[in-house]
C-alpha positions in Angstrom: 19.9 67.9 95.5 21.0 70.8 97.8 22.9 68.8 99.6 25.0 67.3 96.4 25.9 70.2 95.1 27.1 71.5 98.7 29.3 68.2 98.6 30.5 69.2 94.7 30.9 73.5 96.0 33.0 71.7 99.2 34.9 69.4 96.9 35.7 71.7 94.1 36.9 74.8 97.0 39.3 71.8 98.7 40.8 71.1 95.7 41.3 74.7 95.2 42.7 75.4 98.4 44.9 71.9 97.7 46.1 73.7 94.3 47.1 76.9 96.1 48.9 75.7 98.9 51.0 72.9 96.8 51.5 75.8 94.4 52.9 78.1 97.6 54.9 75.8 98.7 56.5 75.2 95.6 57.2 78.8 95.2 58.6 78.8 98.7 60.8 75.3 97.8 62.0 77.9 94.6 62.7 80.7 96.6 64.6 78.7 98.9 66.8 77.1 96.2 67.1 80.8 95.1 68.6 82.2 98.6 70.6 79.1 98.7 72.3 79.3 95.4 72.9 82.8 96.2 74.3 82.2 99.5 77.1 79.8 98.1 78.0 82.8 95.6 78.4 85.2 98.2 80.6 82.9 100.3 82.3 81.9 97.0 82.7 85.5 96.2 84.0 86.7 99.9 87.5 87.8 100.7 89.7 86.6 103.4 91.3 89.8 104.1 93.1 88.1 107.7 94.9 85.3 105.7 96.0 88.1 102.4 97.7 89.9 105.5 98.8 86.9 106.8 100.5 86.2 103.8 101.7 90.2 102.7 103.0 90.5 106.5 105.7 88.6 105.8 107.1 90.3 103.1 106.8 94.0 104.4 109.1 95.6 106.1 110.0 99.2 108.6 112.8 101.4 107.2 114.6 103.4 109.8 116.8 106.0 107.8 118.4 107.8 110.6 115.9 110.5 111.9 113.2 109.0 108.8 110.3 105.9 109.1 108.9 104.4 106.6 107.8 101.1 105.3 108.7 98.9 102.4 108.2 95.5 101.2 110.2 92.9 98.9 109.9 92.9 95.0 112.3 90.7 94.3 114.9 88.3 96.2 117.0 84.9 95.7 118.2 82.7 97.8 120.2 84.9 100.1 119.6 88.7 98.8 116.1 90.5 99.0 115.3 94.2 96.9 112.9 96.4 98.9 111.2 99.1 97.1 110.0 101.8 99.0 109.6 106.3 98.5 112.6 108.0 98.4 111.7 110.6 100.7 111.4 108.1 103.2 116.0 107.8 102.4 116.0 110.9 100.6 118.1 112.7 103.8 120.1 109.5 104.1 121.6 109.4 100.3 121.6 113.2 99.6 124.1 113.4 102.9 126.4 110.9 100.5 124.9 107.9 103.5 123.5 104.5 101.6 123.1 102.9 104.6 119.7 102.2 106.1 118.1 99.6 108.9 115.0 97.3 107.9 113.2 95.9 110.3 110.6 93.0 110.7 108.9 92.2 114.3 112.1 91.0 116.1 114.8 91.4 113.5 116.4 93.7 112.4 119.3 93.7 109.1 121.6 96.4 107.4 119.9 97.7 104.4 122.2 99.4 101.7 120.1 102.0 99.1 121.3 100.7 95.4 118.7 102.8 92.9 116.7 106.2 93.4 114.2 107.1 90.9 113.5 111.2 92.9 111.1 112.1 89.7 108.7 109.5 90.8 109.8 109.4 94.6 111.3 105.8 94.4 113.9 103.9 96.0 115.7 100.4 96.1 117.0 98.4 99.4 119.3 95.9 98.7 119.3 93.4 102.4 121.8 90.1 102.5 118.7 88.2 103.7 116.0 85.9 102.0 112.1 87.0 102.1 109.2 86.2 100.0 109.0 88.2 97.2 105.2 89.9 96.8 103.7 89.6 93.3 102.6 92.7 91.4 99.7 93.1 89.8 99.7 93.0 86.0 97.0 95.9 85.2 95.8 98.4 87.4 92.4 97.4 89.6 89.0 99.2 88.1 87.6 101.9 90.1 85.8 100.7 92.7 88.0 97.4 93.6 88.9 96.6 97.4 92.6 97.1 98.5 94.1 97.0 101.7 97.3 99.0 102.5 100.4 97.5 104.6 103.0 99.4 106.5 104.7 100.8 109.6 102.6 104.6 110.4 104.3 105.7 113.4 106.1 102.6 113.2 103.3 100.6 114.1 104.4 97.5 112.0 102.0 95.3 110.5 99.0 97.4 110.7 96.3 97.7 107.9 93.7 99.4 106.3 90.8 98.5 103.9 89.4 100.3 101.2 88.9 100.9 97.3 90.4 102.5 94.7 88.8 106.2 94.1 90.1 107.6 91.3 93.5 108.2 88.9 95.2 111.5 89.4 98.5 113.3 87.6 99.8 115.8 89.9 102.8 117.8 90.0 103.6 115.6 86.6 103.1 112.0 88.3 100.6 109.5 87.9 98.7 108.1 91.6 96.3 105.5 92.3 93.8 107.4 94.4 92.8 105.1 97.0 90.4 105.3 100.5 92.5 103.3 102.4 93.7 104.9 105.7 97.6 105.7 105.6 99.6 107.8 108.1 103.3 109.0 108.1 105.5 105.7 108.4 103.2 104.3 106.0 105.5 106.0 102.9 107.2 103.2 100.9 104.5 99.9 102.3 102.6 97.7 99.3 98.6 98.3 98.1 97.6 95.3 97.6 94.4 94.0 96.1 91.9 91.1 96.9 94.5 89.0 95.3 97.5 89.7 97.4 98.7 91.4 94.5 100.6 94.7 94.9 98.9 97.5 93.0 100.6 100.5 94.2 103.7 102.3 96.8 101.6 104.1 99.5 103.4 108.1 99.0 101.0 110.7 100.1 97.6 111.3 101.2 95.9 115.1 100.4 95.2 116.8 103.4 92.7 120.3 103.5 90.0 120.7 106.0 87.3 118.8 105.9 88.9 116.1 103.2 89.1 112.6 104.0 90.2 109.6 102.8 92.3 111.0 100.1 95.4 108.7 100.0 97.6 108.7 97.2 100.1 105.6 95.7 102.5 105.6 93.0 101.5 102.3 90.4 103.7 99.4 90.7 104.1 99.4 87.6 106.4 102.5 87.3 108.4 100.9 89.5 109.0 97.2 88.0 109.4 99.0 84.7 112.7 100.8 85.9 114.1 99.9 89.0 113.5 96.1 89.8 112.4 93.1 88.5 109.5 92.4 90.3 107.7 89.5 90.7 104.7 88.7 88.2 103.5 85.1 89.1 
């Protein structure tokens, strides 16, 4: 008798122990389905910011306005004509001397650029080359707070060179509107595209605030202000 119900206690804690370990690994088979599913969103969700520069490089540009450096990229072009926006204080010396004639560079190349608009209230200008680019496309609505952009340009005329960050804020100063952005920026940088995750230009690098102990305070004027009165820029 003692020995039966040994047998049925033995039994009975096997198929217990059976249970529990087909029931762990079916939480582990759940879990791993879990971390897998989530994997392929992160990857689907990740950002190839190499190939969007890649892709922006092409279409940004260095401004040399006599003793002035700043950067610039294409809003608009044709078959044979390309408009550059970029800050005015980066030609601002060049046209107030009664001079509309700048020098954009690329790498290797180098064309005449003539200065056609100036917008000075909102620190804008327009470059008007005899040369085909691609054309970057603006963004429709400004990025939420928080969104990753990357910042294109020249600073020190260092062409090509980038920085990563995220929009910080809105600001109105001096009676302007900024994107507020995190990005790194440095003089030469004046003029170059903000784009977002998209390869969509968001903003004109201009300014970044500078006081002891502040950092990461760069400043861009929207793209929208300047598509709305300067250039048709390109949407799609």
């Amino acid at each position: 008798m003692a020995a039966t119900v040994v047998v049925i206690v033995a039994a009975a804690f096997l198929a217990h122990q059976w249970r529990s370990e087909a029931s762990m690994q079916a939480q582990v088979a759940t879990q791993k389905r879990t971390v897998e599913e989530l994997q392929k969103r992160l990857d689907a969700g990740q950002i190839d910011w190499s190939a969007i520069a890649a892709t922006a490089e092409s279409s940004v540009v260095t401004i040399e306005a006599g003793d002035s450096l700043g950067s610039g990229w294409v809003a608009h072009a044709d078959a044979s004509n390309a408009e550059i926006i970029t800050n005015f204080h980066v030609v601002g010396e060049r046209w107030s001397s009664g001079t509309a004639s700048v020098r954009v560079r690329q790498g290797d190349h180098t064309w005449p650029g003539t200065i056609e608009q100036v917008d000075r209230s909102d620190d804008l200008a327009v470059i008007h080359i005899a040369q085909h680019m691609r054309a970057l496309t603006s963004a429709p609505q400004r990025p939420k707070l928080g969104s990753t952009v990357m910042a294109v340009g020249s600073p020190l005329g260092l062409d090509g060179t980038i920085s990563i960050g995220v929009v910080s804020g809105y600001r109105s100063l001096g009676g302007s509107n900024y994107l507020q952005f995190t990005a790194a920026i440095s003089p030469g940088n004046s003029g170059g595209p903000v784009i977002d995750s998209s390869g969509r230009v968001v903003a004109i690098a201009s300014a970044k605030l500078m006081y002891p102990g502040a950092e990461a305070l760069s400043l861009g004027i929207p793209v929208e202000v300047a598509c709305d009165s300067l250039v048709v820029c390109k949407t799609s």
